[in-house]
C-alpha positions, 0 to 999 in steps of 0.5 A: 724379106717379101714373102712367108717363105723368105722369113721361113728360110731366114729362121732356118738358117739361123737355127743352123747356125745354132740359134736353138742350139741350147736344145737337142736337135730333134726337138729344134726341128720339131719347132720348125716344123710347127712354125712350118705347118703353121705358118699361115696363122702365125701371129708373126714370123720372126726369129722372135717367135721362132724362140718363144716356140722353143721355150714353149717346147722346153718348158712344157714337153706334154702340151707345147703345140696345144699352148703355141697354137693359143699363143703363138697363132692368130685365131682361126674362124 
């Protein structure tokens, strides 16, 4: 994979095919989303990552994207 928009359509794919299927789909899609708009700061793309959002977002409903962006994000000068 080349680009940032490689690994973001291989990570939606695989969530497809039922990588985050132990959540509700609508909170699957706000994990995409976030990696999405967050892509250019992300410490990685992976798929790797894309499971630690997840667990953020299911562990921590009120302040997930607070969390993620700590810890899942490169720091933004």
């Amino acid at each position: 994979m080349r680009s940032k928009r490689d690994y973001i359509i291989r990570i939606r794919q695989v969530v497809d095919q039922g990588l985050l299927s132990h959540m509700p789909t609508a909170q699957a899609k706000e994990v995409i989303a976030f990696i999405e708009k967050n892509v250019d700061n992300m410490r990685e793309l992976s798929l790797r990552m894309a499971i630690k959002v997840a667990t953020l977002r299911k562990q921590m409903p009120d302040k997930w994207q607070r969390v993620a962006k700590i810890t899942c994000c490169r720091e933004v000068r």
